[in-house]
Backbone as JSON Lines, residues from 0, in Angstrom:
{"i":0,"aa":"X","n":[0.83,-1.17,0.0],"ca":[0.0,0.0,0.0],"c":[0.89,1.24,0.0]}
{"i":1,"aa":"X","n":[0.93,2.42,-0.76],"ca":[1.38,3.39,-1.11],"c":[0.94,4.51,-0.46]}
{"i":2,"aa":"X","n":[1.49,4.77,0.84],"ca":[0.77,6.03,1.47],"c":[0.54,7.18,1.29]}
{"i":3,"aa":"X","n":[1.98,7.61,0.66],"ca":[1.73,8.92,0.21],"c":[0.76,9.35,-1.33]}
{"i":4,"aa":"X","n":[0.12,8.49,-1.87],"ca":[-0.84,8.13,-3.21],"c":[-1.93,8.47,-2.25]}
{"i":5,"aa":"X","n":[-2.79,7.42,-1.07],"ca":[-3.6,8.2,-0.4],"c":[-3.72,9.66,0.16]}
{"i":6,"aa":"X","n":[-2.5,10.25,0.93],"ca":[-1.97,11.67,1.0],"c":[-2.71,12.47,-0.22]}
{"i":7,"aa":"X","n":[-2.13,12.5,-0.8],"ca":[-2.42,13.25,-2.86],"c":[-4.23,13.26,-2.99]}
{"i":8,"aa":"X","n":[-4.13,11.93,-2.88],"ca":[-5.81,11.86,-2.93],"c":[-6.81,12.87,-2.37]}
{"i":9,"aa":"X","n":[-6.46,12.43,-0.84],"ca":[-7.4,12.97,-0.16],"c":[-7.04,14.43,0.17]}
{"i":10,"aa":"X","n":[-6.23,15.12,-0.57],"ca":[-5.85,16.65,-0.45],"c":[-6.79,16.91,-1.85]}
{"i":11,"aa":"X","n":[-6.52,15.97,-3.02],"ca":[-7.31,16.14,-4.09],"c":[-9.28,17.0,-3.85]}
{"i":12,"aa":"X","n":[-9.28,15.32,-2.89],"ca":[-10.49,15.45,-2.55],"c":[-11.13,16.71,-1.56]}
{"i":13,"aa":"X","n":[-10.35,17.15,-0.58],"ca":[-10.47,18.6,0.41],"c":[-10.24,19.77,-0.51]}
{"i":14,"aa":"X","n":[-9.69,19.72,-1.36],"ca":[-9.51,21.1,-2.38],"c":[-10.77,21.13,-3.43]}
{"i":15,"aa":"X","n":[-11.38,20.0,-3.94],"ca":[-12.41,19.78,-4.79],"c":[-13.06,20.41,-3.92]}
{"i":16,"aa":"X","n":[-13.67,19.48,-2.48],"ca":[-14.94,20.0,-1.52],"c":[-14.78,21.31,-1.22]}
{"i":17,"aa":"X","n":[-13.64,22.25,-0.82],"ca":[-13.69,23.49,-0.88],"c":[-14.05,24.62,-2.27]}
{"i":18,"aa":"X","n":[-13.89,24.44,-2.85],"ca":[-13.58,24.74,-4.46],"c":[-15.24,24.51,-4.92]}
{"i":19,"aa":"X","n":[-15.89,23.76,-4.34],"ca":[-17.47,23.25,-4.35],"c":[-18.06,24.74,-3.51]}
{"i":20,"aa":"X","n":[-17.99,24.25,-2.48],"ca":[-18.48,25.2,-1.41],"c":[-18.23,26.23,-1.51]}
{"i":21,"aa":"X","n":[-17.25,26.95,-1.98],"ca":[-17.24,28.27,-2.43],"c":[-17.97,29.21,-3.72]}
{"i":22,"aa":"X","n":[-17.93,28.0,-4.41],"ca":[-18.53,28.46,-6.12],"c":[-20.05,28.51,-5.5]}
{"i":23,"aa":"X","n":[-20.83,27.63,-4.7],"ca":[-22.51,27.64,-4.27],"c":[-22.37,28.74,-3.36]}
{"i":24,"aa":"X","n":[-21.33,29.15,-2.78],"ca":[-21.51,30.06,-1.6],"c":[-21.37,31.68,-2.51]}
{"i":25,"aa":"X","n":[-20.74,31.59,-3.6],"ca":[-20.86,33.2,-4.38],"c":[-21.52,33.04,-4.96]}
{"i":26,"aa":"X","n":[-22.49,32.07,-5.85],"ca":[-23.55,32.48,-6.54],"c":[-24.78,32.82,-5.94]}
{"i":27,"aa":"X","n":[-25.42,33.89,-6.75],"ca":[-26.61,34.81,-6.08],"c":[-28.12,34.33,-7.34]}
{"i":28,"aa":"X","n":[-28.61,34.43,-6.18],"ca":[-30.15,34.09,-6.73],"c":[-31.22,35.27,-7.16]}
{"i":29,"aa":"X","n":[-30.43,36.02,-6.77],"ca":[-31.09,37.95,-6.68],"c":[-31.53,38.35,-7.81]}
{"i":30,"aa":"X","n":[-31.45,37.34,-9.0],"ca":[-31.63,37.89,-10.61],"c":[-31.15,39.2,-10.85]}
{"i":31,"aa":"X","n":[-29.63,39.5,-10.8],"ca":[-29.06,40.47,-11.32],"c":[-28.72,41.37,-10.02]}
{"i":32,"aa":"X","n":[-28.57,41.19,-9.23],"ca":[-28.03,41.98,-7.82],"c":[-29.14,42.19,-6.91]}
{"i":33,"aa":"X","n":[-28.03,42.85,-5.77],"ca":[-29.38,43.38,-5.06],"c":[-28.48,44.83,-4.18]}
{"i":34,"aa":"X","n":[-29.57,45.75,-4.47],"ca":[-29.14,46.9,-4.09],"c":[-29.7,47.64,-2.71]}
{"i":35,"aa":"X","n":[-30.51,46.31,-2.55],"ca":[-31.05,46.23,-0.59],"c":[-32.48,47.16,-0.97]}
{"i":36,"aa":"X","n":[-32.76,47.29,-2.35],"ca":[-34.62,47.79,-2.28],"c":[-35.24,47.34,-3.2]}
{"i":37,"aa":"X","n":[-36.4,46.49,-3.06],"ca":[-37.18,45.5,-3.96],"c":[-37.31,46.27,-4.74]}
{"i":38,"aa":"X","n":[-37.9,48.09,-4.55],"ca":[-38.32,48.59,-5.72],"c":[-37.54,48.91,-6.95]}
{"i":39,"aa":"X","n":[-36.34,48.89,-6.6],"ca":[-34.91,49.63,-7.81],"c":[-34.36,48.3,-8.32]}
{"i":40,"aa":"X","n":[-34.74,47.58,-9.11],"ca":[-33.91,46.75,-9.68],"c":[-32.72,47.36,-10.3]}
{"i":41,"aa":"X","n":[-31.49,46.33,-10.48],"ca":[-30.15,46.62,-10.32],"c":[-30.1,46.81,-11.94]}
{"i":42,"aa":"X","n":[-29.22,47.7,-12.47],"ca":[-29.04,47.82,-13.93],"c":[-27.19,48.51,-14.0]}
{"i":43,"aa":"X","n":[-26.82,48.13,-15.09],"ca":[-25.46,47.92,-15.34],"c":[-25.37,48.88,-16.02]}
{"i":44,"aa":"X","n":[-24.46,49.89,-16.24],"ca":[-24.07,50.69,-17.48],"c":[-23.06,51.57,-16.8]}
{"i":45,"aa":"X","n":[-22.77,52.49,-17.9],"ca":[-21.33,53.59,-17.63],"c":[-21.67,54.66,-18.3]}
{"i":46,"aa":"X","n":[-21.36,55.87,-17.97],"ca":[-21.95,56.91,-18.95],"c":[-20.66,57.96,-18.42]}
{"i":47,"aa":"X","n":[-20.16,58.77,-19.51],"ca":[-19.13,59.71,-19.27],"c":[-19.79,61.2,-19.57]}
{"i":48,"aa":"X","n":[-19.59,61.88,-18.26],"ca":[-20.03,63.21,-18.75],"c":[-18.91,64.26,-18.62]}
{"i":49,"aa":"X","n":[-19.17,64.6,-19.54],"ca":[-17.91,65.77,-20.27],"c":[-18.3,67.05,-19.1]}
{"i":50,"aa":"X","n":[-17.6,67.66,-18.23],"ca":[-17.72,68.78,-17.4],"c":[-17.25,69.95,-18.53]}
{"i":51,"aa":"X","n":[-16.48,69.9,-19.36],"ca":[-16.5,70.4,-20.22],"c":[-17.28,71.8,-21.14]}
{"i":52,"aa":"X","n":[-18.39,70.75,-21.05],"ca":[-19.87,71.1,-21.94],"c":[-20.53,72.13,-21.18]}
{"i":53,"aa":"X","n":[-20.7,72.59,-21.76],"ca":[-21.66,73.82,-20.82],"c":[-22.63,73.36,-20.65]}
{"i":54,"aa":"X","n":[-23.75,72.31,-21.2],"ca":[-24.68,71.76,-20.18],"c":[-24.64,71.29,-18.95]}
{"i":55,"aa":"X","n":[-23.1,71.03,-18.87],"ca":[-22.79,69.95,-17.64],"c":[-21.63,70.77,-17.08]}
{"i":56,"aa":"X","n":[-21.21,71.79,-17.0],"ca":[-20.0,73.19,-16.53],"c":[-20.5,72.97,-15.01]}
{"i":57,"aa":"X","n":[-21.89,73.44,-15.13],"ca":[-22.45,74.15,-13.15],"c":[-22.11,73.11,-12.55]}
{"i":58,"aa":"X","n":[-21.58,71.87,-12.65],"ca":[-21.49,70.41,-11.43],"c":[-20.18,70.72,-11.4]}
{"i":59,"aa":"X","n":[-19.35,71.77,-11.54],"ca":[-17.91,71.67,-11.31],"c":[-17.94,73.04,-9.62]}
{"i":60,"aa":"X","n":[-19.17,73.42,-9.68],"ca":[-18.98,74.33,-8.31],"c":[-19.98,73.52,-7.14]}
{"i":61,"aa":"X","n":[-19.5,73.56,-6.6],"ca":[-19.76,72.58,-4.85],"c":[-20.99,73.34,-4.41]}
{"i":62,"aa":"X","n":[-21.96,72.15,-4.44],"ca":[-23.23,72.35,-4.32],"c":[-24.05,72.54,-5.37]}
{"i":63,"aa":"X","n":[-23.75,72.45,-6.67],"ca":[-24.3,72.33,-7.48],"c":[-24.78,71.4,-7.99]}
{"i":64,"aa":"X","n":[-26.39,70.42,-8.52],"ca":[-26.55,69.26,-8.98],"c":[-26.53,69.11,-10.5]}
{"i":65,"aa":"X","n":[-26.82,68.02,-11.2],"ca":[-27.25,68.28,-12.49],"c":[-28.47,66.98,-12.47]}
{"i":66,"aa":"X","n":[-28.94,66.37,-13.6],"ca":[-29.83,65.6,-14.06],"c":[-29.75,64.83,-15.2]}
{"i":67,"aa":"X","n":[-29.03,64.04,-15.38],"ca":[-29.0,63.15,-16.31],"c":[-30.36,61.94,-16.67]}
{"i":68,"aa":"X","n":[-30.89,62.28,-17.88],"ca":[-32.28,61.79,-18.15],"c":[-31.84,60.08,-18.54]}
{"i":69,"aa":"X","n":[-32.82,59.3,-18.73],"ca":[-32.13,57.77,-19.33],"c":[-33.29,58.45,-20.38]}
{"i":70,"aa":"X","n":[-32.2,58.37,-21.62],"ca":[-33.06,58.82,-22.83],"c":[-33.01,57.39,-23.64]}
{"i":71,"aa":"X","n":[-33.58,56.34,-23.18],"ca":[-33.3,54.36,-24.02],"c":[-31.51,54.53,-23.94]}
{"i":72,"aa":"X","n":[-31.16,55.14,-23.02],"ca":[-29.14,55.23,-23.31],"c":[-28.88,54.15,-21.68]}
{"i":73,"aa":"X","n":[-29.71,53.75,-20.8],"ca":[-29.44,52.92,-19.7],"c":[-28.77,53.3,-18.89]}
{"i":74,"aa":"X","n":[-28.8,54.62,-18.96],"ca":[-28.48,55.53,-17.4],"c":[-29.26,55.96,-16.57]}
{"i":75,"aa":"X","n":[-29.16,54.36,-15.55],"ca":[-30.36,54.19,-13.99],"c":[-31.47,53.57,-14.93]}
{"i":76,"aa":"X","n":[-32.6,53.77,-13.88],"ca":[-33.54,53.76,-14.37],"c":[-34.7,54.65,-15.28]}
{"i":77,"aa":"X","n":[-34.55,55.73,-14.02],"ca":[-35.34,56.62,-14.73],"c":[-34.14,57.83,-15.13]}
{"i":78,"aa":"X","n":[-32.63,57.71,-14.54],"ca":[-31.82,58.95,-14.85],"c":[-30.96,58.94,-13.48]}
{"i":79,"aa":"X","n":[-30.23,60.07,-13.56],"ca":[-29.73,59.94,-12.25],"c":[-29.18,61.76,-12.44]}
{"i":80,"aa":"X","n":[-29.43,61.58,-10.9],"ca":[-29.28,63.2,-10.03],"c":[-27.25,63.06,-9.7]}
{"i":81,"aa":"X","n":[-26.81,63.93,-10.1],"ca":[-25.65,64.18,-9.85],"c":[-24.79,65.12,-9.01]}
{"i":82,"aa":"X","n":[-24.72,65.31,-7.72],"ca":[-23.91,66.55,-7.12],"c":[-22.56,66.59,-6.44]}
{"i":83,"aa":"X","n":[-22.03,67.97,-6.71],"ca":[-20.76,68.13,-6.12],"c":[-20.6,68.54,-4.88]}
{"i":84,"aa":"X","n":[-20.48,67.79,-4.2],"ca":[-20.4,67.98,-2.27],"c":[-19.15,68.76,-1.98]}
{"i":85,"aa":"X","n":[-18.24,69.5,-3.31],"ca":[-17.53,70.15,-2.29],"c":[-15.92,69.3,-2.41]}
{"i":86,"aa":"X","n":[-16.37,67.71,-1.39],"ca":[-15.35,66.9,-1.62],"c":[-15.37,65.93,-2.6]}
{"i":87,"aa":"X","n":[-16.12,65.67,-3.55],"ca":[-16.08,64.9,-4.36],"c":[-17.42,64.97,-5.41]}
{"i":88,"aa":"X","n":[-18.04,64.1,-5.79],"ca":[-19.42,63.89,-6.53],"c":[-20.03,62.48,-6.21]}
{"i":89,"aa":"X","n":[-20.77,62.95,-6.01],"ca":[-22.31,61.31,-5.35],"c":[-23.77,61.47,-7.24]}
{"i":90,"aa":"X","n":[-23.87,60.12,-7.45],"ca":[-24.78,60.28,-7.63],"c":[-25.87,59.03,-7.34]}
{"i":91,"aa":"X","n":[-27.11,59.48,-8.04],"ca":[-28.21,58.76,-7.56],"c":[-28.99,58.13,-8.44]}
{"i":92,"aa":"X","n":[-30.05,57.04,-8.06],"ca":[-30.69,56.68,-9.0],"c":[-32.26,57.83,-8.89]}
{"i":93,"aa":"X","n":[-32.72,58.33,-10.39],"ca":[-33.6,59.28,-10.42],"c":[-35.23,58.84,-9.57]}
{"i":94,"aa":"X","n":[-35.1,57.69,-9.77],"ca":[-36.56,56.62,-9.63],"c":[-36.45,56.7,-8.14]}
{"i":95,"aa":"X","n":[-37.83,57.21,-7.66],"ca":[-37.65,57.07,-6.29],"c":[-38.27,55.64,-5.84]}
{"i":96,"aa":"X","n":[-36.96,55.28,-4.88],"ca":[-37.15,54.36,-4.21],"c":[-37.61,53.71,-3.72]}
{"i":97,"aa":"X","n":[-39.6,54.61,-3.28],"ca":[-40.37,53.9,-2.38],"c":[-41.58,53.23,-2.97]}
{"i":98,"aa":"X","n":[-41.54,53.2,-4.26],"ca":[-42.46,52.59,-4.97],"c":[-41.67,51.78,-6.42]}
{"i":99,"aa":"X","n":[-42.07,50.76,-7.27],"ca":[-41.94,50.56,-8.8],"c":[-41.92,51.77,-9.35]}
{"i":100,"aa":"X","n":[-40.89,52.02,-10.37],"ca":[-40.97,53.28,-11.45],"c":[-42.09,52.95,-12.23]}
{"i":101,"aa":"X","n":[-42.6,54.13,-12.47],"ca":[-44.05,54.41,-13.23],"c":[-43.64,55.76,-13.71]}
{"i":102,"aa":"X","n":[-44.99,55.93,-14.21],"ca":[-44.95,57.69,-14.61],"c":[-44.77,58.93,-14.15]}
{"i":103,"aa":"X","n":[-44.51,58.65,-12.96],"ca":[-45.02,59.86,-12.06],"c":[-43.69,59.49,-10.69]}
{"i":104,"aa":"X","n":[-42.74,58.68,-10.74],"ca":[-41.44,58.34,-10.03],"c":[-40.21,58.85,-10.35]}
{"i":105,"aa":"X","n":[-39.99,59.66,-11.02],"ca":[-38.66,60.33,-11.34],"c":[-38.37,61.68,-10.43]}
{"i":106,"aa":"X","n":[-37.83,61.5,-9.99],"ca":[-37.68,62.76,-8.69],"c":[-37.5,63.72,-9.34]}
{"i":107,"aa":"X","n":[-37.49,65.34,-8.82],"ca":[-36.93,66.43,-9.34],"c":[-36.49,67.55,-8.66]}
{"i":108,"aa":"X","n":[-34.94,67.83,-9.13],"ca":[-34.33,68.37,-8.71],"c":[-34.69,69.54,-7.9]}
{"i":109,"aa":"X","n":[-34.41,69.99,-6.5],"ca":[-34.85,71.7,-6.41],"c":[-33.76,71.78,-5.53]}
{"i":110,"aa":"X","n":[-32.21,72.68,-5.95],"ca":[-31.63,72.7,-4.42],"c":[-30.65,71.57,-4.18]}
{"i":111,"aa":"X","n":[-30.38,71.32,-3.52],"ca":[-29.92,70.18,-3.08],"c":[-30.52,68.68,-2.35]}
{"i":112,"aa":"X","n":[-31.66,69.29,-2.6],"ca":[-33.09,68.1,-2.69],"c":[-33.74,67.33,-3.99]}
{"i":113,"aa":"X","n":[-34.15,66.05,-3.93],"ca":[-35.21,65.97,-5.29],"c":[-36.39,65.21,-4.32]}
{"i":114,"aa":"X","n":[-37.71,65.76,-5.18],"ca":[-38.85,65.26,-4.63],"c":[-39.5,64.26,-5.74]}
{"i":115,"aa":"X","n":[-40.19,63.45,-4.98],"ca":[-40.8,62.2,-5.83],"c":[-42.63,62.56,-6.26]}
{"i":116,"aa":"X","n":[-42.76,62.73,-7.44],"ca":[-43.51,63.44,-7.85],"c":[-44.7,62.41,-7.79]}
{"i":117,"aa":"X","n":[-44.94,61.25,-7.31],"ca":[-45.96,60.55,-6.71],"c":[-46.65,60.76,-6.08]}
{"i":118,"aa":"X","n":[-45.88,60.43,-4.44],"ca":[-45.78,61.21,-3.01],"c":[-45.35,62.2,-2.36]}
{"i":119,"aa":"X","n":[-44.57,62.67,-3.23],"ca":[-43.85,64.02,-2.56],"c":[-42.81,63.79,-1.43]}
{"i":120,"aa":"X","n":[-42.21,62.71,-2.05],"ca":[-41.19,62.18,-0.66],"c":[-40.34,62.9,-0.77]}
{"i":121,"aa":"X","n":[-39.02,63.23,-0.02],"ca":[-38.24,64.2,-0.25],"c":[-36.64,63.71,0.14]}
{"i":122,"aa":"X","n":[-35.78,64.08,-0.54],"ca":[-34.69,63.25,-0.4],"c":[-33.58,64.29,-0.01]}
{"i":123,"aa":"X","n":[-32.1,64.2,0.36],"ca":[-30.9,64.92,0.45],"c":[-30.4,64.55,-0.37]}
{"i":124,"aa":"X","n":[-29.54,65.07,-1.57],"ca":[-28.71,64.39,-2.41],"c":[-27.44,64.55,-1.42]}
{"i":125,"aa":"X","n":[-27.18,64.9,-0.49],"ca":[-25.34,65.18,-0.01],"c":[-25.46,63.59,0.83]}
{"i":126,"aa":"X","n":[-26.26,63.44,1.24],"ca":[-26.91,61.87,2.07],"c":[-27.86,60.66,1.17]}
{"i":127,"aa":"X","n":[-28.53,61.29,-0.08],"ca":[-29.18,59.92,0.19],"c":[-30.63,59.69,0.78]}
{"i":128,"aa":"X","n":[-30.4,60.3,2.07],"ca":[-31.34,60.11,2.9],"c":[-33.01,60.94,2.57]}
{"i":129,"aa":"X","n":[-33.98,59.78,3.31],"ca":[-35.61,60.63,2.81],"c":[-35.34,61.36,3.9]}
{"i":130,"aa":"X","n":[-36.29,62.8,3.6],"ca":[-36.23,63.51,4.58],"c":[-37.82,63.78,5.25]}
{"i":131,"aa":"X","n":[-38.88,63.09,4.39],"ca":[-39.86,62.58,4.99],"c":[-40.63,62.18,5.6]}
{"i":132,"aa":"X","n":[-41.35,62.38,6.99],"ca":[-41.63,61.25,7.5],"c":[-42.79,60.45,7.36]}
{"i":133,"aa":"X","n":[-42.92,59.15,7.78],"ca":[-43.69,58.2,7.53],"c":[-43.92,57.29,8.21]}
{"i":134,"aa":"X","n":[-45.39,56.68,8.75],"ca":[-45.63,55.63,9.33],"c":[-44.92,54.44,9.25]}
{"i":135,"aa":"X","n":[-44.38,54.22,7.8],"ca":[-44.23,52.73,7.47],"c":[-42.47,53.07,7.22]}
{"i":136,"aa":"X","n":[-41.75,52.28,7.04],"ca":[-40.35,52.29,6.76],"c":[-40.12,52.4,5.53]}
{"i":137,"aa":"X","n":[-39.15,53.61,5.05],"ca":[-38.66,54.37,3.78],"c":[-37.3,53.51,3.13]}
{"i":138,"aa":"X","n":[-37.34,53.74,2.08],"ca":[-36.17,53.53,1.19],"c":[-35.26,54.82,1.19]}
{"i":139,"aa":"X","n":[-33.84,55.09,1.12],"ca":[-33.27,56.26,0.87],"c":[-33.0,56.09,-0.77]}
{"i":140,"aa":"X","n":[-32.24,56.51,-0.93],"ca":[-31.86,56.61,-2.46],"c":[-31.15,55.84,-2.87]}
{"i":141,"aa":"X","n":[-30.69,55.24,-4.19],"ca":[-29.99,54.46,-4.5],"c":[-28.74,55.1,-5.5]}
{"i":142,"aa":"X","n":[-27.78,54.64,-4.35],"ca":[-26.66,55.15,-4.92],"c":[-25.81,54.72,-6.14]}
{"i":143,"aa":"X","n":[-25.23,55.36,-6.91],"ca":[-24.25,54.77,-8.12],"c":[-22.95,55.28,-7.5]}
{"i":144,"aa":"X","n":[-22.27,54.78,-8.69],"ca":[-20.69,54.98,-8.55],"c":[-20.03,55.99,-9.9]}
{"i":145,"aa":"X","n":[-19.22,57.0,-8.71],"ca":[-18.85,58.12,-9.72],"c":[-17.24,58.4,-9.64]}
{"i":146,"aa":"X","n":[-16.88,58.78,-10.94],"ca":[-15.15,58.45,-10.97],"c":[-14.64,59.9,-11.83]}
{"i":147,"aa":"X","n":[-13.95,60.44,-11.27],"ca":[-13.62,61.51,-11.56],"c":[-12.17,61.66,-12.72]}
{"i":148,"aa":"X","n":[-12.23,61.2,-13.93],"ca":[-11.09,61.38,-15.07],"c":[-10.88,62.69,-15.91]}
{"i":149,"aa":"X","n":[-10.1,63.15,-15.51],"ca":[-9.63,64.77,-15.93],"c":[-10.84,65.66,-15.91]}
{"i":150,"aa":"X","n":[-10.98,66.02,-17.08],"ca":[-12.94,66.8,-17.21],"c":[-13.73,66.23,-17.42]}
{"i":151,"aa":"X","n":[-13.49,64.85,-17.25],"ca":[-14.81,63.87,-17.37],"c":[-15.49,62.86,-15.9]}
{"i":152,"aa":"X","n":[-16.46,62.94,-15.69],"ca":[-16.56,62.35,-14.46],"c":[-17.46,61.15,-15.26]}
{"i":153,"aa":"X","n":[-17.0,59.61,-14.76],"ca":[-17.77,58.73,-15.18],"c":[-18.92,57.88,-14.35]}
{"i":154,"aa":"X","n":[-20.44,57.63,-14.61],"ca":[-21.41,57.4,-13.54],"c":[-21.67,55.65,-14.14]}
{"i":155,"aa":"X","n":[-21.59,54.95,-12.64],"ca":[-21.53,53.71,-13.13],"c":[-22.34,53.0,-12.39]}
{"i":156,"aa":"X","n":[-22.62,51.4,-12.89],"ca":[-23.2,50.41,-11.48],"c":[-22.92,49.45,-12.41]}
């Protein structure tokens, strides 16, 4: 009997069973992520906005927002709210959070606020946060990811 052949084996076999258990333990059942709110399903894209442009110039002074529409181009859902805090740039998904996007769910800008033209929920863009209150438990906003390349800032998920 060849001991060290069993050795080999059964390391074979503990690296398979780990190598198992890990691949079932990262796959997600979430159909496409989860961004912690039933109502915002998760959507993928990248969009570069030229600071450049004089449509898009005012997001270069702190405290200023802008509004990027999803014109069928797959930025967010319904668009996304963009502001400069000063120390960096946050943005958001446009679709408010506390319901399915419909017709009447695209927030709008006033300030450093956007309101949800449903309910009239009311949000902080420097936070995120509803500023709202409500009987039942709120969604805040759903955040994207923003990357700052020379005069171009890029908005992602």
């Amino acid at each position: 009997m060849n001991i060290s052949f069993f050795k080999v084996d059964s390391m074979n076999k503990l690296v398979s069973v780990i190598f198992t258990v890990f691949f079932f333990i990262s796959c997600s059942t979430s159909g496409g992520g989860d961004n912690g709110n039933p109502n915002i399903r998760k959507v993928s894209f990248s969009r570069v906005i030229n600071t450049n442009l004089p449509a898009f110039s005012s997001i270069l002074i702190a405290g200023n927002t802008i509004f990027i529409p999803n014109n069928s181009d797959g930025t967010g859902l319904k668009g996304v709210h963009i502001i400069n805090t000063g120390a960096g740039f946050l943005a958001w998904e446009a679709s408010c959070p506390n319901h399915l996007p419909n017709t009447c769910s695209t927030t709008l800008a006033k300030g450093i606020t956007v309101t949800c033209q449903c309910e009239q929920y009311e949000y902080n863009l420097f936070t995120g946060q509803i500023l709202s209150q409500s009987s039942q438990p709120l969604f805040n906003l759903v955040p994207y990811g923003v990357r700052k390349e020379g005069s171009n800032l890029v908005i992602f998920n």
